[in-house]
C-alpha positions as CSV (number, residue, x, y, z in Angstrom):
1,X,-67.0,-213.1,3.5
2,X,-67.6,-216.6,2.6
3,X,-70.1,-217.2,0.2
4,X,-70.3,-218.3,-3.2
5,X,-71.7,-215.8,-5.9
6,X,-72.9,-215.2,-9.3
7,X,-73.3,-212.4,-11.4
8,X,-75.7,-211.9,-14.5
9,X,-74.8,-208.7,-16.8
10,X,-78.1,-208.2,-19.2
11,X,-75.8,-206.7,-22.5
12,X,-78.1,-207.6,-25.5
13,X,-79.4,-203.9,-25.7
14,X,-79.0,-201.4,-28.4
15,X,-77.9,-197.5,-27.5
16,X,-80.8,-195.9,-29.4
17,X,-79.6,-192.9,-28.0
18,X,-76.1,-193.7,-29.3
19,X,-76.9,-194.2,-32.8
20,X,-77.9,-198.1,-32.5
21,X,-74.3,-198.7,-31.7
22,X,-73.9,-202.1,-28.9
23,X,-72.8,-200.2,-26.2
24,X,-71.1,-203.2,-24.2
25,X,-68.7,-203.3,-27.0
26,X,-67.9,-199.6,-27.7
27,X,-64.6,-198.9,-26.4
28,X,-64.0,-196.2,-22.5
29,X,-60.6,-195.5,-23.2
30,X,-59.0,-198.2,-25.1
31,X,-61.2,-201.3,-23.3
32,X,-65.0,-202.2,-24.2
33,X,-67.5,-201.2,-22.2
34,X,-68.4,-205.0,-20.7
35,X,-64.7,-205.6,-20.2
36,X,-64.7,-203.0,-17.6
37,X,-67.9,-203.5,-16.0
38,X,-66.8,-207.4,-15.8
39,X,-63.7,-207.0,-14.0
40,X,-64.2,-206.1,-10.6
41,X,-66.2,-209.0,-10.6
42,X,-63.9,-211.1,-12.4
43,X,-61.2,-210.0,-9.4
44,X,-63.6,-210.7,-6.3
45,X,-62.8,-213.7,-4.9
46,X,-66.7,-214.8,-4.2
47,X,-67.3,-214.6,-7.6
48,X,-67.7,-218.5,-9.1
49,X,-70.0,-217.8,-12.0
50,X,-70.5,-215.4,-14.5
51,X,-73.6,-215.2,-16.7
52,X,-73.7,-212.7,-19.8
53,X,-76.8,-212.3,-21.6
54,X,-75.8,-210.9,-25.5
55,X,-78.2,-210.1,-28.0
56,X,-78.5,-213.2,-30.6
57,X,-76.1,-212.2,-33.1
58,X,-73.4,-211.6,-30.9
59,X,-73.9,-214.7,-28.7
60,X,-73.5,-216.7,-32.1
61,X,-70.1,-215.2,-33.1
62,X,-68.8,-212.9,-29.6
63,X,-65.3,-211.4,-29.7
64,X,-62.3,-213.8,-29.3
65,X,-61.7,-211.3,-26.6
66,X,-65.2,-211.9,-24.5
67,X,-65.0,-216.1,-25.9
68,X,-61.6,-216.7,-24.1
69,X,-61.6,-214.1,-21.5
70,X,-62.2,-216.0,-18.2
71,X,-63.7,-219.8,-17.6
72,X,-66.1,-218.6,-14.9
73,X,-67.5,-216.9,-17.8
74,X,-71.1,-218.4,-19.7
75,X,-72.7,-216.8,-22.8
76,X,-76.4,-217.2,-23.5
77,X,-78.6,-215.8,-25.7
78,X,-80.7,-212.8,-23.8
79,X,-84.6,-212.6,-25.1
80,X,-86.7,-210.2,-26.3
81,X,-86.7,-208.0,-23.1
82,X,-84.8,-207.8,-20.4
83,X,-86.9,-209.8,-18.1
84,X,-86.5,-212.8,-20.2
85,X,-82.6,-212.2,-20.6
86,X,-82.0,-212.5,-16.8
87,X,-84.1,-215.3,-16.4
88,X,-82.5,-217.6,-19.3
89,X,-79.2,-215.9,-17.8
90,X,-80.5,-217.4,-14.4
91,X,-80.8,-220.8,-15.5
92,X,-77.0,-221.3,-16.2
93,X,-76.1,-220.4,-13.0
94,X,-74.7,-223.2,-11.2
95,X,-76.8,-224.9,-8.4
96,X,-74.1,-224.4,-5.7
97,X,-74.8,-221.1,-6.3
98,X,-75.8,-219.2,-3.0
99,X,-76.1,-215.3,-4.2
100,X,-77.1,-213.8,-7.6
101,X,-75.6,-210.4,-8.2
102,X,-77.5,-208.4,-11.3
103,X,-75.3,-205.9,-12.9
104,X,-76.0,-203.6,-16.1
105,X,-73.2,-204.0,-18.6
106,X,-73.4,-200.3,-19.4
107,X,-72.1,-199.4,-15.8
108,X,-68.2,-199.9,-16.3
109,X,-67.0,-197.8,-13.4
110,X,-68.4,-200.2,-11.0
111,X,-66.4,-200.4,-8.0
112,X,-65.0,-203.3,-5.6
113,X,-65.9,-201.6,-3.0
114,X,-69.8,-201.4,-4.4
115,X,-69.7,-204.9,-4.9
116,X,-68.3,-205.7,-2.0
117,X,-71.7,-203.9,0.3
118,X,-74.4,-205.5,-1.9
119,X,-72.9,-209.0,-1.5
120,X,-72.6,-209.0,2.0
121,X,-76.2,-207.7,2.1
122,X,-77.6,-210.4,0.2
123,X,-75.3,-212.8,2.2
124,X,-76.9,-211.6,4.8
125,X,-80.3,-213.0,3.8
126,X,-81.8,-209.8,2.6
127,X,-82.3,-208.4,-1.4
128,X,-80.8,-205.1,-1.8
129,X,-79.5,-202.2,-4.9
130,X,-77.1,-199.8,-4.8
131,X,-79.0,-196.3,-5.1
132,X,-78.0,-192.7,-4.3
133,X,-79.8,-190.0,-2.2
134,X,-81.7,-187.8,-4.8
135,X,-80.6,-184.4,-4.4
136,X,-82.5,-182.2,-6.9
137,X,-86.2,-181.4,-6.8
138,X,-88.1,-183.2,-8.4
139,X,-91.2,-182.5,-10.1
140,X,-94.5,-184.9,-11.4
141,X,-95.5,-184.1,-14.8
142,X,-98.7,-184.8,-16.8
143,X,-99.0,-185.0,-20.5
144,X,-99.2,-181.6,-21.7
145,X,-96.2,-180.0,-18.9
146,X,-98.4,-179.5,-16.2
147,X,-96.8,-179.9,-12.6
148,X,-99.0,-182.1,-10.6
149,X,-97.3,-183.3,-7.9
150,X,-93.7,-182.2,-6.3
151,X,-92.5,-185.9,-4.4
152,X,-90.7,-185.5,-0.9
153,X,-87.3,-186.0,-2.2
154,X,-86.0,-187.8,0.9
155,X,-88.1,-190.4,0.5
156,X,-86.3,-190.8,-2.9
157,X,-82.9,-192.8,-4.5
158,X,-81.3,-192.9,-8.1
159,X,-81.2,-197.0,-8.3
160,X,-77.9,-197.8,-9.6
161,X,-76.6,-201.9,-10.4
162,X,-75.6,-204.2,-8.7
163,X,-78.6,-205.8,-7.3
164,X,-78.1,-208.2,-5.3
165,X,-80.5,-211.0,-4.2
166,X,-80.7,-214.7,-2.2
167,X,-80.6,-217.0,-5.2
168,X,-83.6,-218.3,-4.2
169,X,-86.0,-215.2,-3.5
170,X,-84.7,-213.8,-7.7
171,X,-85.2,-217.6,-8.9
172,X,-88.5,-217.7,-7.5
173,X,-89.6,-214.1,-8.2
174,X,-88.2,-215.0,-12.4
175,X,-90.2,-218.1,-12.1
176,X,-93.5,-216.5,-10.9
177,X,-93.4,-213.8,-13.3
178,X,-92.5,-215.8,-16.2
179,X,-95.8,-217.7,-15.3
180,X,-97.6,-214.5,-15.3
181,X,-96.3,-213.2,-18.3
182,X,-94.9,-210.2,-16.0
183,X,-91.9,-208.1,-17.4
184,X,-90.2,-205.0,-15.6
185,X,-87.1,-203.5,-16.5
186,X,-86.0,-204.0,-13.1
187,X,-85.3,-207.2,-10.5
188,X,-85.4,-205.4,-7.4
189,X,-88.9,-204.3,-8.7
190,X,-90.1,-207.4,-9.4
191,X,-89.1,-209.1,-6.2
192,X,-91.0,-206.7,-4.7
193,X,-94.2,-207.1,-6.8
194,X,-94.2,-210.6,-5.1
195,X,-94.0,-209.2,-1.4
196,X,-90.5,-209.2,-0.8
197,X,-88.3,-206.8,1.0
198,X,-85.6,-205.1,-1.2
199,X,-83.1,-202.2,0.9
200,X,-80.8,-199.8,-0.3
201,X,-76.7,-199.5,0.2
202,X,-75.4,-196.6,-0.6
203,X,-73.8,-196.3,-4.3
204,X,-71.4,-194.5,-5.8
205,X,-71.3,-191.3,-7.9
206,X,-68.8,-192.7,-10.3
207,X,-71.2,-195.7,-10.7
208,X,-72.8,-194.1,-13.8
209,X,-74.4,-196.0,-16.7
210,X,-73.4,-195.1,-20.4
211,X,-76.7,-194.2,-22.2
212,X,-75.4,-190.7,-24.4
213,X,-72.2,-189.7,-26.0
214,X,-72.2,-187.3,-23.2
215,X,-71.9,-190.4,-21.0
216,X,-69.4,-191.8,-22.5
217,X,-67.5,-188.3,-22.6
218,X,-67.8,-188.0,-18.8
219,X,-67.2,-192.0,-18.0
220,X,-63.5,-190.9,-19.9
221,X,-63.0,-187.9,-17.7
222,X,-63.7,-189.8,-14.7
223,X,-61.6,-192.2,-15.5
224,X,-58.7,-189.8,-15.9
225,X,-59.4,-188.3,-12.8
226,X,-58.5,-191.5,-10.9
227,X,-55.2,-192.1,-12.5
């Protein structure tokens, strides 16, 4: 594959569900979070630029290990939601730049292999996420409990990170919404909101983003599994 790519990791977020701790820096046996998600991006040889978006405090002062950890690698200042973090992230990308890859920093078990499908669909011309088959039954619910609706579940994925876009559709879709004053919590969603095309490539199981304790738990067992 021969392309030039760069990746923006949004990590500025709080766990609320983990106590308010920074989950990018709370250690998965031994190694922070970001470290991990990081690296297989870090070790592709596509990979020119990295852009990490940190919440303001830690951008002013990050650890000597994030500060020194690779040259490719550009801290910024995220804003006040995520939208805004990705698109200030966006703007240090460098202009030779052909593919943006957007990857959650609470996803460490991210694979080479993962990254290695949604880059060569975006090299390919087209904007695409990693996403999984839902397999359960889902159910609509109103206010209140009530079932109101019971979605075809094939019709339905789990969207997983990376997403993986021409530079120019996700700079143009950031640029639109910022005049807008649009926000989503999601870039594959808002590319679409302006009319483009966004596919799916299969993800992987492991591929799990740390939200809970329990997450964390079962990112450790995974982890053990594989060595």
């Amino acid at each position: 594959m021969n392309v030039r790519a760069g990746v923006v990791l949004p990590a500025g977020g709080r766990g609320r569900r983990m106590g308010g701790a920074r989950k990018p820096f709370l250690e998965l046996d031994g190694e922070p979070i970001l470290l991990r998600a990081l690296r297989p991006f870090l070790e592709h040889p596509c990979i020119t630029s990295v852009v990490i978006a940190l919440a303001p405090e830690d951008a002013a002062d990050p650890p000597d290990w994030l500060a020194t950890l690779d040259a490719r690698v550009v801290l910024v200042e995220g804003g006040e939601e995520r939208t805004d973090s990705v698109r200030q992230a966006l703007q240090r990308i460098p202009a030779d730049v052909e593919v943006v890859l957007i990857h959650d920093a609470a996803r460490p078990l991210v694979s080479r292999a993962l990254v290695d499908r949604t880059l060569a669909c975006a090299a390919g011309g087209r904007a695409c996420i990693a996403a999984l088959p839902v397999t359960d039954t889902i159910k609509e619910v109103e206010e209140g409990g009530r079932i109101v609706a019971t979605p075809d579940r094939r019709r339905l994925w789990r969207a997983q990170t990376p997403q993986a876009f021409p530079r120019a559709l996700l700079v143009d879709a950031h640029e639109r919404a910022a005049r807008e004053g649009l926000k989503t919590t999601d870039d594959a969603a808002l590319v679409c909101h302006f009319g483009a095309t966004v596919v799916v490539v299969n993800g992987d199981p492991r591929n799990l983003k740390v939200t809970t304790a329990e997450d964390l738990l079962l990112a450790e067992a995974l982890l053990r599994v594989a060595e």
